[in-house]
N, C-alpha and C positions, 0 to 999 in steps of 0.2 A: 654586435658591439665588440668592440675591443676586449681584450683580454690582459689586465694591468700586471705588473711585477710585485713583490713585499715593498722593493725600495721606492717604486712610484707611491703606490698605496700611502706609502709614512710620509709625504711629504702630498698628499692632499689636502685642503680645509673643506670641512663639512659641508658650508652654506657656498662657497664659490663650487666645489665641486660635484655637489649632489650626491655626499657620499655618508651614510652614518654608520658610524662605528662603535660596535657592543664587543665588550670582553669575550661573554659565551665563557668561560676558563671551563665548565663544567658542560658545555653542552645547553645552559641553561637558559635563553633566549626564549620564549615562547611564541608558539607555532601562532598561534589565534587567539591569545589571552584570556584562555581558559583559570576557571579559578580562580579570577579577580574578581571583584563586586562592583567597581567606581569604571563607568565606561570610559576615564581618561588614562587610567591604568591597565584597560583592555588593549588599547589601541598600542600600546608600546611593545607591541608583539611585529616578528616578521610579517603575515598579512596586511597590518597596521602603515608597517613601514613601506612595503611592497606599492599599497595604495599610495601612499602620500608622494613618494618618488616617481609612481609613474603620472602623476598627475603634473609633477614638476618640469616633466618631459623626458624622466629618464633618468640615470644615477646606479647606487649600486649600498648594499650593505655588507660591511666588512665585518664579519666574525671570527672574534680570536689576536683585534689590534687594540688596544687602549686609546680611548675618547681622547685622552692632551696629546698635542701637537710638538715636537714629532712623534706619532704614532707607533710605540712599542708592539714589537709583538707579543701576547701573552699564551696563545696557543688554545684552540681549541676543541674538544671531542663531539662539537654542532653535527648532527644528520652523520655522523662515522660511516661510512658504507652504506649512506641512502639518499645520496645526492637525487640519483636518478626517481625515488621517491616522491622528493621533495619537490623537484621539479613538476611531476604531475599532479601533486594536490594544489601547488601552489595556480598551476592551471583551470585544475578543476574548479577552485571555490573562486579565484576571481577572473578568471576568461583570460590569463596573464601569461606569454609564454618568456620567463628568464632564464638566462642561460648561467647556472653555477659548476661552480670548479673550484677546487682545493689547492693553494700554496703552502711550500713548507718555505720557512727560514735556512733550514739546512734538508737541503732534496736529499743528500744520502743518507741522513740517520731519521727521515722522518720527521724531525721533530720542530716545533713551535706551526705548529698545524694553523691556516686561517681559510676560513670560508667568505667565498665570494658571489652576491649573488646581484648577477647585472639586471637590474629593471629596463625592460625598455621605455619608451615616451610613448603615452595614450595616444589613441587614435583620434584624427581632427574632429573635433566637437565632442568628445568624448570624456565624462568624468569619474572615477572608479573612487568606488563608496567603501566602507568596511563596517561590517555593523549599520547600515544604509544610513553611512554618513560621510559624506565626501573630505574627505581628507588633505589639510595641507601641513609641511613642518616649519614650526615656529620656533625656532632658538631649539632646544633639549626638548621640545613639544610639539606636539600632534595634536591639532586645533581644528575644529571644524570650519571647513573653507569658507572666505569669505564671501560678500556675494558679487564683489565687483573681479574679484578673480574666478569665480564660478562662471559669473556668465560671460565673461571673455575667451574661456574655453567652450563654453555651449557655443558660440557666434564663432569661431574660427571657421573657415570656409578652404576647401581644397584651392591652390592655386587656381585660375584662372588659365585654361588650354589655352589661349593667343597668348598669352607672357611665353610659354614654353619656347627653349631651344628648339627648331627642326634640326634634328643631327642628318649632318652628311651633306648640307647643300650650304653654299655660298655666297657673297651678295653677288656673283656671276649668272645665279639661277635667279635672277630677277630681272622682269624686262623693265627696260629703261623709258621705253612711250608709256606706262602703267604710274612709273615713278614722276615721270614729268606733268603726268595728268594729276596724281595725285601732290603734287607740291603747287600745283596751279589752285587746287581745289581748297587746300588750306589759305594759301598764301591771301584767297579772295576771302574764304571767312573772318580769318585773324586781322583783314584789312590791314594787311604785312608786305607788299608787293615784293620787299626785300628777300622772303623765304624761296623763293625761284631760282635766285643766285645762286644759292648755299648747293654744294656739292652732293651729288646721289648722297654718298655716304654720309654727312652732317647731317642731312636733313633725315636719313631713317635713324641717325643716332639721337638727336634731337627729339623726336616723336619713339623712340624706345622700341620702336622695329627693329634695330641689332644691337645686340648687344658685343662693344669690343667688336671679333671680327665673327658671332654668333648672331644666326639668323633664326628670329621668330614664328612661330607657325602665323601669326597675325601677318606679318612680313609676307609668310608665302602666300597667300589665300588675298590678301589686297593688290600684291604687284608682281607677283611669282609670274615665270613664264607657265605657259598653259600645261606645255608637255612635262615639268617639275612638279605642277600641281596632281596633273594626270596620276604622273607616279607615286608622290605620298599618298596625296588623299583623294582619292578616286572619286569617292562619292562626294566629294565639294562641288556641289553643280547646283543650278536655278535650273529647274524645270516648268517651261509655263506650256501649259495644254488649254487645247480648244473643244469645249462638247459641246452640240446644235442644241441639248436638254439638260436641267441639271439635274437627273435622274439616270443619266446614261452614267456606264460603266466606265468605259469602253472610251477614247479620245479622238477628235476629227483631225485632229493635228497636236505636234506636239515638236518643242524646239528646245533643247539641252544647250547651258549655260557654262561654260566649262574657264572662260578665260580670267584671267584676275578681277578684281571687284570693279577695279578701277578703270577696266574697262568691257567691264560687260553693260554696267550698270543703266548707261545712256543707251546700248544698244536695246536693251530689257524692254527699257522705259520705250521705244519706237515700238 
């Protein structure tokens, strides 16, 4: 994650920037909100906060700036000489790895001291609890999440591999009888005759196989030449085998599928 300035920091807002900002003057910020009684006043601890920002995707808590806008600095003695500490309990109790560092207002005298500590953004489908209760920030509050932003993060799903860029190959690495097959192939479903016209290029940009002059791994694997497929992805292949038992091991024949979809497909199918 980036690493901000005093004078970015003072000119962030809380709720645009995912960023909360506690005085600390004394160091006084509370690790885990020990000591409290009222579990809404537990939560207004770093752990507290830790949770609720990584759940947001990410952000940062500044220690030692004043809450109003623009953002004073007040200076603070937060963790003094135990960064490196803080870092690993903060690991320890919620599985969370933040990266903090210390700014001064004036680097040569030390002084108007602020601690910064960058939350990263949860992992996809992942929700981080504090006091096994998932956390989000509401105004000056730490609100138990609700449930249609809960399960929006539980249902997040990794991209999709075929949306991916293939780096390193062009729409030059793509055979053009593959392309032709395959825009004949649409053109008859969408009972579109007109999409056959349309240029190599429209038609993969139109169907989201390139993006700009970025070529999809879907791209390669449907109309890639054989020998580009060969080289990313090797193991991209239709293997159909022949056994005289279906108890045998062992194959009486066997014929490896190597060239693009769009033209192996009907060969398969023979």
């Amino acid at each position: 994650m980036p690493r901000y300035t005093i004078e970015q920091l003072q000119h962030m807002r809380e709720s645009e920037d995912h960023v909360e900002f506690k005085k600390g003057e004394h160091g006084n910020v509370s690790y885990n909100g020990a000591g409290k009684d009222k579990p809404q006043e537990r939560r207004r601890c770093i752990l507290g906060y830790v949770a609720a920002l990584c759940n947001e995707g990410g952000g940062r808590i500044v220690i030692g700036m004043h809450d109003a806008y623009p953002h004073k600095v007040i200076g603070t003695k937060q963790c003094l000489n135990g960064i490196g500490q803080l870092e690993s309990d903060i690991y320890r109790d919620m599985g969370i790895r933040p990266d903090i560092y210390e700014l001064y207002e004036d680097e040569e005298a030390k002084s108007g001291r602020v601690l910064v500590i960058e939350v990263p953004p949860h992992p996809i489908g992942k929700v981080f609890k504090f006091e096994d209760v998932a956390l989000m920030r509401v105004g000056e509050e730490l609100k138990p999440m609700d449930d249609k932003t809960f399960i929006s993060i539980i249902q997040e799903q990794e991209p999709d591999f075929s949306e991916h860029i293939c780096e390193g190959i062009t729409i030059d690495d793509l055979d053009k009888e593959a392309i032709k097959v395959m825009k004949e192939r649409y053109a008859e479903k969408q009972k579109n005759p007109t999409f056959t016209s349309l240029s190599d290029a429209q038609a993969l940009s139109d169907l989201r196989l390139i993006i700009g002059d970025k070529v999809t791994n879907a791209a390669l694997l449907l109309v890639g030449k054989e020998e580009v497929i060969e080289r990313f992805y090797p193991q991209a292949k239709v293997m159909l085998e022949y056994r005289n038992t279906e108890s045998q091991i062992h194959f009486d024949n066997r014929k490896s599928f190597g060239q693009p979809f769009f033209l192996l497909i009907d060969e398969l199918w023979e």
